[in-house]
N, CA, C and O of each residue as an XYZ file, in Angstrom:
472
protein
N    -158.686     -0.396    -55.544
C    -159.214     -1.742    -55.667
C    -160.706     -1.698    -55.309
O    -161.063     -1.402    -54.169
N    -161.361     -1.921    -56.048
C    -162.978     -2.502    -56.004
C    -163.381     -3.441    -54.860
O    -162.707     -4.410    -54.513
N    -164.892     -2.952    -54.139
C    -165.266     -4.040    -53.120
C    -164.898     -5.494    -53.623
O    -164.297     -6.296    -52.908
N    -165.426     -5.840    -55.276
C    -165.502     -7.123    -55.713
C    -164.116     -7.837    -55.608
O    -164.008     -8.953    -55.099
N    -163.132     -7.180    -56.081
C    -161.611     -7.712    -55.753
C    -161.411     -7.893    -54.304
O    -161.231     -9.043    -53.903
N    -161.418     -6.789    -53.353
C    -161.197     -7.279    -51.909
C    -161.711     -8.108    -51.405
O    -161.120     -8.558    -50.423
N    -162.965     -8.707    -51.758
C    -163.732     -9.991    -50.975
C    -163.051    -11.347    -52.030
O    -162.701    -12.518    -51.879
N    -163.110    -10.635    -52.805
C    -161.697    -12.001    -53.650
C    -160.813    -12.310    -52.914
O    -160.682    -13.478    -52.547
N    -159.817    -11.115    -52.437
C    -158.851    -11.067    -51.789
C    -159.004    -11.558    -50.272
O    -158.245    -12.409    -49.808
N    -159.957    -11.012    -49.584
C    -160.340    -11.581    -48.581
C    -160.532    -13.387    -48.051
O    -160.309    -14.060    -47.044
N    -161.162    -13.614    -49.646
C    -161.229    -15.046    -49.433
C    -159.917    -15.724    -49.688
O    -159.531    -16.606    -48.922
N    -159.333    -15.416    -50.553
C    -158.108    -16.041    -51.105
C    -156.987    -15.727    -49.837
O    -155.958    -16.395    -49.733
N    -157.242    -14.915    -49.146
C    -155.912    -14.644    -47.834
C    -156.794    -15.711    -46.828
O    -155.850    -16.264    -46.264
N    -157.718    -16.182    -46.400
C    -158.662    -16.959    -45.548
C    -158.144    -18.409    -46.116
O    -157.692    -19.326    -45.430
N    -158.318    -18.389    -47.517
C    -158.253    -20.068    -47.867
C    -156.661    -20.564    -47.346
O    -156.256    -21.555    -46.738
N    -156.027    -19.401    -47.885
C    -154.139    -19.890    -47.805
C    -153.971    -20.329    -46.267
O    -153.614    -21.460    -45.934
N    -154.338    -19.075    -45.190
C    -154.243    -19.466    -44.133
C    -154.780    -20.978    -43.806
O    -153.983    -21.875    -43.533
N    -155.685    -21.112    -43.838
C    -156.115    -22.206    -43.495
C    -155.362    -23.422    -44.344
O    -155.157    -24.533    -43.853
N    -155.069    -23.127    -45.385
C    -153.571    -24.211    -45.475
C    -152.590    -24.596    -44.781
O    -152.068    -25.674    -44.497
N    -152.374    -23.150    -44.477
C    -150.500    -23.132    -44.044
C    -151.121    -23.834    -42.480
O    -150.588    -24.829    -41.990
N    -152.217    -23.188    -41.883
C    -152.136    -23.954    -40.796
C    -152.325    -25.673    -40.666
O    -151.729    -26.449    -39.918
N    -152.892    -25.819    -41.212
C    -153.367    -27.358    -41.792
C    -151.869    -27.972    -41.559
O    -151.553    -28.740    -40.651
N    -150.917    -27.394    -42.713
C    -149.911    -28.071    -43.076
C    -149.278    -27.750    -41.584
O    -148.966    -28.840    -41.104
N    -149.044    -26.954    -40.895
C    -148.123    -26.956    -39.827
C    -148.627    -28.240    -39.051
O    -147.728    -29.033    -38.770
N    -150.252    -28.675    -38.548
C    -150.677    -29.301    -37.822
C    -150.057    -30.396    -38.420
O    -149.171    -30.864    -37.706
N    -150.182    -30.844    -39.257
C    -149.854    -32.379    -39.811
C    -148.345    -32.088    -39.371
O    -148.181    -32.700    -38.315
N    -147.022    -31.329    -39.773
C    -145.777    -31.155    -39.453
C    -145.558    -31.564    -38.101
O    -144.736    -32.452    -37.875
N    -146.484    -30.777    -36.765
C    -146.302    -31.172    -35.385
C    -146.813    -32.365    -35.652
O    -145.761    -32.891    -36.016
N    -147.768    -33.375    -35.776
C    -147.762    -34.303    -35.799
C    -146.769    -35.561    -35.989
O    -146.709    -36.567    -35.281
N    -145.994    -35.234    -37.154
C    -144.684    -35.725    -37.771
C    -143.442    -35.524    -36.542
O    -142.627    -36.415    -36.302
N    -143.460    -34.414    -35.943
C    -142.171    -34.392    -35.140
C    -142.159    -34.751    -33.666
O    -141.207    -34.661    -32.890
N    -143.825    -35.321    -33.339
C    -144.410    -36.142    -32.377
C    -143.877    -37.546    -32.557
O    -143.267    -38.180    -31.696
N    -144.205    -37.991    -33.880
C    -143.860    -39.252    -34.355
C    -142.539    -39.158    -34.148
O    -141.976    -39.585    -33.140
N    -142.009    -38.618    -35.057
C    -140.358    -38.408    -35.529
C    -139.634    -38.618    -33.464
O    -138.622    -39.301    -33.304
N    -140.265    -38.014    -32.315
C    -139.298    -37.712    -31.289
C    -139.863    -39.410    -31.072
O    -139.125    -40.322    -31.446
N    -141.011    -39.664    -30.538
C    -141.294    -41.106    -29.945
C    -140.174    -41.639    -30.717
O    -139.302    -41.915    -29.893
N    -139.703    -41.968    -32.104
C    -139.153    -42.806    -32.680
C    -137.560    -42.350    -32.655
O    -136.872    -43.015    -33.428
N    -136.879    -41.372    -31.933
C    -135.709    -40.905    -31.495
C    -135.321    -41.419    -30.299
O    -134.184    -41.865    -30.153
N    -136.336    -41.409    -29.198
C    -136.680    -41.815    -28.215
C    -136.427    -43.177    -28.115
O    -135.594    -43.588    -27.308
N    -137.183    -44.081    -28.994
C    -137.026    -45.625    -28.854
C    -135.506    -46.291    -28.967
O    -134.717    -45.893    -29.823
N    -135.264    -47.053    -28.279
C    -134.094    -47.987    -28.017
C    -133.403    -48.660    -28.755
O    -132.198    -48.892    -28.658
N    -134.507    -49.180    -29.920
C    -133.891    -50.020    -31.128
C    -133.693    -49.031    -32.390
O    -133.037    -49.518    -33.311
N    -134.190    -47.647    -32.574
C    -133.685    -46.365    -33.007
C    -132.312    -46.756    -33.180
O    -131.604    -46.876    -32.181
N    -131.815    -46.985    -34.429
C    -130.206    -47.065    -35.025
C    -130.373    -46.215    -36.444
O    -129.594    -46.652    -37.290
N    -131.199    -45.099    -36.927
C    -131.099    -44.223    -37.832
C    -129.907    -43.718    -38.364
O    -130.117    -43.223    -39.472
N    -128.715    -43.647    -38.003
C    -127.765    -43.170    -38.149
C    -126.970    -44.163    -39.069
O    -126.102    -43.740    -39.833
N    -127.315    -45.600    -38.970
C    -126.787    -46.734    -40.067
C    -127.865    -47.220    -40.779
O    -127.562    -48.275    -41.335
N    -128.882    -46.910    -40.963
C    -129.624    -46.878    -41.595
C    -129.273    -47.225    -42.859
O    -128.060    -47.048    -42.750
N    -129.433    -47.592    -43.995
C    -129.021    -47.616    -45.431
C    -130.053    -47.261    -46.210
O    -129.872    -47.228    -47.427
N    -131.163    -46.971    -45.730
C    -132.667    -46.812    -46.627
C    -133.080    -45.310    -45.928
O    -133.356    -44.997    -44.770
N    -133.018    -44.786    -46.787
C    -133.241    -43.157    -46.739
C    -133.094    -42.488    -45.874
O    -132.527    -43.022    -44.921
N    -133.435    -41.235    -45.734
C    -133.128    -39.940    -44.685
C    -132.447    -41.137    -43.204
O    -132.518    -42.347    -42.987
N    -131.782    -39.866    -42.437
C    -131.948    -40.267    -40.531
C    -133.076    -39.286    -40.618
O    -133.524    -38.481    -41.434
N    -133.450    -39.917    -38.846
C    -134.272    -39.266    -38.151
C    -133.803    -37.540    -38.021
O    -134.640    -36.640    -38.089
N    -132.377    -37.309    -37.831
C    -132.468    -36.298    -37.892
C    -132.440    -35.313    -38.922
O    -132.906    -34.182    -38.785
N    -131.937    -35.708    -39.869
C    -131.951    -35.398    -41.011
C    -133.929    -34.836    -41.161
O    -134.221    -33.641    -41.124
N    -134.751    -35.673    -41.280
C    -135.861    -35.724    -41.226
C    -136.322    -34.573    -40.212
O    -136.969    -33.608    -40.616
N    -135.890    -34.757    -38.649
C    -136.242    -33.599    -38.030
C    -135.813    -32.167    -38.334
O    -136.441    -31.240    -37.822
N    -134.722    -31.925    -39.180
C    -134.398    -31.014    -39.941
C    -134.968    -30.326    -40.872
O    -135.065    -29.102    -40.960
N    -135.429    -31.317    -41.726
C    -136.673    -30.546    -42.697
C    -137.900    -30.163    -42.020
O    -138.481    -29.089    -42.177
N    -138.215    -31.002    -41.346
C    -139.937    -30.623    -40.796
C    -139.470    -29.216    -40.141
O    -140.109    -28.185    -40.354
N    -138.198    -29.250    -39.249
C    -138.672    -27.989    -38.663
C    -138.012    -26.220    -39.832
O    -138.368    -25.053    -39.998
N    -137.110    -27.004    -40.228
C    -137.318    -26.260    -41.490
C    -138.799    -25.304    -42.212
O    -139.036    -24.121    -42.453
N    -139.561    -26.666    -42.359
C    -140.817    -26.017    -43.269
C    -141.841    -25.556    -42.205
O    -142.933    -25.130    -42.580
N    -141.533    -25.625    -40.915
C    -141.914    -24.887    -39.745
C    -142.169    -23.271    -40.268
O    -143.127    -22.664    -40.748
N    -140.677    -22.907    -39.877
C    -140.184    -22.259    -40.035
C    -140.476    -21.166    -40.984
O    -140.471    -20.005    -40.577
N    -140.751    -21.471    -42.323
C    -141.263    -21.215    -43.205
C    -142.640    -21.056    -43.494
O    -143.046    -20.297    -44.374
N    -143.212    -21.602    -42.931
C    -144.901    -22.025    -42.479
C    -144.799    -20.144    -41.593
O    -145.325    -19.122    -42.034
N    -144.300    -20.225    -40.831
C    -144.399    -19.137    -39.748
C    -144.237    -17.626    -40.238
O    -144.979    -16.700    -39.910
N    -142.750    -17.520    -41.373
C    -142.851    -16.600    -41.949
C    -144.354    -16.285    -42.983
O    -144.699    -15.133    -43.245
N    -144.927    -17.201    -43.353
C    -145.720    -17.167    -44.495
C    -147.213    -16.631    -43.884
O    -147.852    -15.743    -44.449
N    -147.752    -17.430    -42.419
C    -148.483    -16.906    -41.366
C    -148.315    -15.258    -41.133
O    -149.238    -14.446    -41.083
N    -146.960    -15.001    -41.010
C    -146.672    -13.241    -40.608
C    -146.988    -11.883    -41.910
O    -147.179    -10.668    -41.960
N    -146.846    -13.415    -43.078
C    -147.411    -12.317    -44.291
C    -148.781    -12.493    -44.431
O    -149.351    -11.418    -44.614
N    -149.286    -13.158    -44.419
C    -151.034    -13.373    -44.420
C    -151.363    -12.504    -43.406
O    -152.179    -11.654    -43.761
N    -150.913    -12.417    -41.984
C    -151.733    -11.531    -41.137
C    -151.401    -10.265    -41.684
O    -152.330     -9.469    -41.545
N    -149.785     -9.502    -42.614
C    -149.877     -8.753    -42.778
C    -150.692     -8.132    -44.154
O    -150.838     -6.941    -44.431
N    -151.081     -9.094    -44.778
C    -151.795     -8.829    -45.801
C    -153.143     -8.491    -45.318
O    -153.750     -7.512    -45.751
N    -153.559     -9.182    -44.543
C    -154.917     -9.170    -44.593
C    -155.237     -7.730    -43.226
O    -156.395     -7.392    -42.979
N    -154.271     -7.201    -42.648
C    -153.908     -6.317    -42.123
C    -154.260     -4.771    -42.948
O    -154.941     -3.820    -42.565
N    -153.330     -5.027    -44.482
C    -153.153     -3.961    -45.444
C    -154.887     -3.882    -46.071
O    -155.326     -2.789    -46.427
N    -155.669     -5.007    -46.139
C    -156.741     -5.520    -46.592
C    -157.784     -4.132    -45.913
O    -158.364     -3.132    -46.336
N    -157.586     -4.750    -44.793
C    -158.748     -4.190    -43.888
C    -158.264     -2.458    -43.560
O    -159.025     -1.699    -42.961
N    -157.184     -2.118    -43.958
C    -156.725     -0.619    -43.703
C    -156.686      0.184    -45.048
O    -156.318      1.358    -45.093
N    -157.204     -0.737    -46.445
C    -157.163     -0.001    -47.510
C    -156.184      0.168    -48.011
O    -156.092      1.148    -48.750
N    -154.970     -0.763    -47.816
C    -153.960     -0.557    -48.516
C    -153.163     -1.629    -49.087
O    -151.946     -1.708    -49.254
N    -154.260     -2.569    -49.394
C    -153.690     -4.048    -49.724
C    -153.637     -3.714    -51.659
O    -154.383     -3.045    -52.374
N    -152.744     -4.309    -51.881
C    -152.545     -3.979    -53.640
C    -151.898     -2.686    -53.856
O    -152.093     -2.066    -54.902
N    -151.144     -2.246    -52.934
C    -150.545     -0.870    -53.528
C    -149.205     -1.310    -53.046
O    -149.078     -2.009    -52.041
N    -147.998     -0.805    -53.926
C    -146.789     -1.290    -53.890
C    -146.483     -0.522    -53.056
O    -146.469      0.634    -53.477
N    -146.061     -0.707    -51.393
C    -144.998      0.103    -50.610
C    -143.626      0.928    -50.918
O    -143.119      1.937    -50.426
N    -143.256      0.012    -51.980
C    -142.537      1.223    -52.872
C    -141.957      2.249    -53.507
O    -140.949      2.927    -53.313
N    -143.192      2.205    -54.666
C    -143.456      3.245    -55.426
C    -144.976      3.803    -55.060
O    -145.295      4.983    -55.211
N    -145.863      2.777    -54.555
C    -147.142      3.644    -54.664
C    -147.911      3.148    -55.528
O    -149.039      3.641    -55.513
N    -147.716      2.286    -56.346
C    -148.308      2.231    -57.828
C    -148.942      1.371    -57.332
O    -148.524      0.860    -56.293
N    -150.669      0.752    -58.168
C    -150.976     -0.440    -58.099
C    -150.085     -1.859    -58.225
O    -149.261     -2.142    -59.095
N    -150.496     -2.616    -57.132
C    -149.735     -3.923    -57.647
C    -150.671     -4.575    -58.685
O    -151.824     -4.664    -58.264
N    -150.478     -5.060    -59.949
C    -151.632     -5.858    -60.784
C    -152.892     -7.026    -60.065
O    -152.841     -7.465    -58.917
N    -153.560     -7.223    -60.705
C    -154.623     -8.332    -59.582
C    -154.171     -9.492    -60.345
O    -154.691    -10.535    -59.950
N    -153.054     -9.670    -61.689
C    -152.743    -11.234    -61.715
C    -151.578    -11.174    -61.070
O    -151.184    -12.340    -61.070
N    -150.846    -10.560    -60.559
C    -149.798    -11.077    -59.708
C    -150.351    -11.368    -58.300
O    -149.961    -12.398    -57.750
N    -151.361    -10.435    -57.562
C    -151.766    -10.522    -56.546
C    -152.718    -12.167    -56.019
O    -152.649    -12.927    -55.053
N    -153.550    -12.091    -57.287
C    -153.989    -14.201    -57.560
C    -153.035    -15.080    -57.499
O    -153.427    -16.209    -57.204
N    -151.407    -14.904    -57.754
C    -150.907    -15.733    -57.812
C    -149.529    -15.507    -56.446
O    -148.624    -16.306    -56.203
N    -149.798    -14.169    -55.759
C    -148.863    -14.020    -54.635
C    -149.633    -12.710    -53.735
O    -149.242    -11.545    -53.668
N    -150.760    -13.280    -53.131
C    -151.527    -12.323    -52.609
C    -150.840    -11.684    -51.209
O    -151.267    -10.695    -50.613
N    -149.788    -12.415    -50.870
C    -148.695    -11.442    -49.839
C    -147.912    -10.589    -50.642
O    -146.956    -10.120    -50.025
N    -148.008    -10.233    -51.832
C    -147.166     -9.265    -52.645
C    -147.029     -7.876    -51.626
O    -148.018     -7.577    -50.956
N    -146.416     -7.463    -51.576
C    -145.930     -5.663    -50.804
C    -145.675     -5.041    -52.335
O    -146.408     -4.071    -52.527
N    -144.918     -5.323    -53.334
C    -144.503     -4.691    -54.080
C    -145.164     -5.093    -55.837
O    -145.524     -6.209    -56.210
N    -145.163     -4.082    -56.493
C    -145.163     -4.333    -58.316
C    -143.973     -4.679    -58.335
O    -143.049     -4.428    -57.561
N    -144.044     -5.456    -59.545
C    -142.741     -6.249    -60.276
C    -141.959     -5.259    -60.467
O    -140.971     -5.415    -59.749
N    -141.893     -4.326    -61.064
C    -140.882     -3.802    -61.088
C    -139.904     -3.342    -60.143
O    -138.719     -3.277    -60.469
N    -140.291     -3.028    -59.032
C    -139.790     -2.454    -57.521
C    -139.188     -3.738    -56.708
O    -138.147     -3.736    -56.051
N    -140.112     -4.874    -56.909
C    -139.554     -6.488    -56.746
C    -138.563     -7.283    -56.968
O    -137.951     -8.182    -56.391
N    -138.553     -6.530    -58.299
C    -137.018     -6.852    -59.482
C    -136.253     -6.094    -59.087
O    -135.190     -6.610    -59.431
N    -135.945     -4.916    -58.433
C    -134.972     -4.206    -58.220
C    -134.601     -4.413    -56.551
O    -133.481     -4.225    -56.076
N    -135.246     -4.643    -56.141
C    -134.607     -5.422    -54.275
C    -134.098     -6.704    -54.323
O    -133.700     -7.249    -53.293
């Protein structure tokens, strides 16, 4: 991989992060809200007739937590492989991973083909 691709790559593993964290912050925010309003007295969510319960609701958020966290552990490990010269090579086989799969799943470990077969 070329300097010009890795500072691609570099930026594009920088921008995501700074998503996923974004999105977690707003999530804790939500399950701040979500407990005050578990918490409160007149809280009857459970007969509710108009969408989700509360817990139901606290279920997903921490759900996409969750998910948020795995996605954090691949960005650091990408950008890990980045800085050690080994970002874009399929763990694998060895082979290059392509740079349009990598634009569109820059935590890739593997080429499609090796991907398709796990």
């Amino acid at each position: 991989m070329d300097d010009r691709h890795r500072e691609e790559f570099r930026r594009i593993l920088e921008a995501r992060l700074e998503d996923v964290l974004a999105a977690r912050r707003r999530r804790s925010e939500d399950l701040t809200e979500l407990a005050d309003a578990r918490s409160a007295a007149t809280a009857d969510d459970e007969h509710d007739p108009e969408g989700a319960t509360l817990s139901d609701e606290w279920s997903r958020i921490v759900g996409l937590d969750a998910e948020a966290e795995r996605e954090l552990r691949a960005i650091d490990d990408a950008q890990k492989r980045l800085a050690e010269g080994r970002f874009g090579t399929c763990e694998a086989c060895g082979s290059p991973i392509p740079v349009a799969r990598l634009r569109i799943r820059p935590t890739a470990t593997m080429c499609v083909n090796c991907a398709s077969r796990s």
